[in-house]
Kinemage of the C-alpha trace (Angstrom):
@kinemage 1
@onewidth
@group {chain A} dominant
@subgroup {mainchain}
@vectorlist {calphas} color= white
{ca unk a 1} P 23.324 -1.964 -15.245
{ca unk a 2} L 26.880 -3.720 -15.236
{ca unk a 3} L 28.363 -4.094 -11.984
{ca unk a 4} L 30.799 -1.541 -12.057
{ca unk a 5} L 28.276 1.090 -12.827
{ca unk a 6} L 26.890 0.556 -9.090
{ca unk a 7} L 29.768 2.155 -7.660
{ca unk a 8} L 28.954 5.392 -9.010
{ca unk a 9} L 25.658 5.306 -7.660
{ca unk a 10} L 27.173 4.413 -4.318
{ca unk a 11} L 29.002 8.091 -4.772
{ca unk a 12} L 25.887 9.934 -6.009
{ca unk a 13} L 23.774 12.334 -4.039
{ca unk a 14} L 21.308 11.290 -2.051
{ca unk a 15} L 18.047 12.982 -2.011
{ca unk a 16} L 14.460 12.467 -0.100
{ca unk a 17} L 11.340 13.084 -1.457
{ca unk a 18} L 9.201 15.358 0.062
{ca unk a 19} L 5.661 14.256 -1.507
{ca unk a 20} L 6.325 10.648 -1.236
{ca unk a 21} L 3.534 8.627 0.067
{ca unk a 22} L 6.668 5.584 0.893
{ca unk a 23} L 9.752 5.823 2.756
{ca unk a 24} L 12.335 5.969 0.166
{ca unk a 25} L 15.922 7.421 -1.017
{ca unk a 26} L 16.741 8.268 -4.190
{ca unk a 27} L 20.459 7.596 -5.316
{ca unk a 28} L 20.988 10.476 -8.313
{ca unk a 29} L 24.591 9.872 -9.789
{ca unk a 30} L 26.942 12.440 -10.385
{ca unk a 31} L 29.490 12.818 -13.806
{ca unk a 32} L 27.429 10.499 -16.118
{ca unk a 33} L 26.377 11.125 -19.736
{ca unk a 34} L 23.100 8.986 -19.255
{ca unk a 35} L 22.073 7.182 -16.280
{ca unk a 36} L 19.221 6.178 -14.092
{ca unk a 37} L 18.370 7.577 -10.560
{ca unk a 38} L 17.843 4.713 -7.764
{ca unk a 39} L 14.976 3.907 -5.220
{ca unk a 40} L 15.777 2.168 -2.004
{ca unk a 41} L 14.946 1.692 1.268
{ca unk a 42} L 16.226 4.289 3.531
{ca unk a 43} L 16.801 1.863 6.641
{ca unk a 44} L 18.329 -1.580 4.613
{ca unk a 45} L 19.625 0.145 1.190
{ca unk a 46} L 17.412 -1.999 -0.779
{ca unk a 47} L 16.050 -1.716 -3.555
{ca unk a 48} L 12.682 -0.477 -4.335
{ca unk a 49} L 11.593 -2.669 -7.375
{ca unk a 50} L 8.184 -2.326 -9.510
{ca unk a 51} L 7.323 1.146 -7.414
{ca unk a 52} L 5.395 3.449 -9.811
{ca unk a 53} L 7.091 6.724 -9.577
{ca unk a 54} L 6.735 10.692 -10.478
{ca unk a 55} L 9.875 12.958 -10.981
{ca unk a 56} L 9.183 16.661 -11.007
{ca unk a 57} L 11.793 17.312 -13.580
{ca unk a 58} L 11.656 20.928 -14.159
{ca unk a 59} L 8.195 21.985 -15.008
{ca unk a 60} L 7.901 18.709 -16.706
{ca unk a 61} L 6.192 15.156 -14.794
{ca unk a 62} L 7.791 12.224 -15.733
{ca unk a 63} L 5.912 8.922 -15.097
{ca unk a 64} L 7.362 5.382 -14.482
{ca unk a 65} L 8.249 2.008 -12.905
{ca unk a 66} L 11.408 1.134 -11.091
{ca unk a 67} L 13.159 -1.799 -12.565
{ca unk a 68} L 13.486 -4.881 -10.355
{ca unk a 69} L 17.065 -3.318 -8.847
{ca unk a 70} L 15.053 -0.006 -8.448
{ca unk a 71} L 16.070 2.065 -11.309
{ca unk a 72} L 14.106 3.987 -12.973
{ca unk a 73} L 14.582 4.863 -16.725
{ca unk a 74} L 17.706 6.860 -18.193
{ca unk a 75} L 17.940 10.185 -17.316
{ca unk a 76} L 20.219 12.850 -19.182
{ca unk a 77} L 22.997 14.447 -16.727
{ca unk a 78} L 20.915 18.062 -17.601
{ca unk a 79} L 17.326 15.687 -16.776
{ca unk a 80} L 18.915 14.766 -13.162
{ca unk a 81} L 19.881 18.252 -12.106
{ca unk a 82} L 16.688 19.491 -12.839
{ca unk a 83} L 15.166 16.925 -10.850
{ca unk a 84} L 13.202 18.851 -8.169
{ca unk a 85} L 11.378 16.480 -6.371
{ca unk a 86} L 10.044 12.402 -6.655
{ca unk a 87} L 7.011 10.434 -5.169
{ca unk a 88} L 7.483 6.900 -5.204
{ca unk a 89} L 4.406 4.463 -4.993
């Protein structure tokens, strides 16, 4: 990610997971084609790196590992609304 992209995860939603075994926050941008959601710590705002992670995206699991800035891979804009719920390792 370039550094200007970071602002628009600043803007994005913020969502908690409700079946995550760690304390986390997920940063889900808004008004991108293609773009990552973000792990980080819900009390410092860092980042989450090498977590494995589960999105519920629809009726479809998606399996991963964060980045080490806590992204995980790209998500579509349609992927990221249907994004129901996360656990993050």
């Amino acid at each position: 990610m370039q550094a200007q992209d970071h602002a628009a995860f600043d803007a994005g939603t913020v969502e908690t997971g409700a079946r995550s075994p760690v304390a986390a926050r997920a940063v889900i941008p808004e008004g991108m084609d293609e773009a990552p959601v973000r792990f980080v710590a819900p009390d410092t705002g860092a980042a989450l790196a090498w977590r494995p992670y589960r999105l519920h995206i629809g009726a479809r699991l998606v399996l991963g590992r964060t980045d080490e800035n806590g992204f995980t891979a790209q998500l579509s804009g349609h992927e990221r609304k249907l994004l129901r719920d996360w656990e993050l390792e």
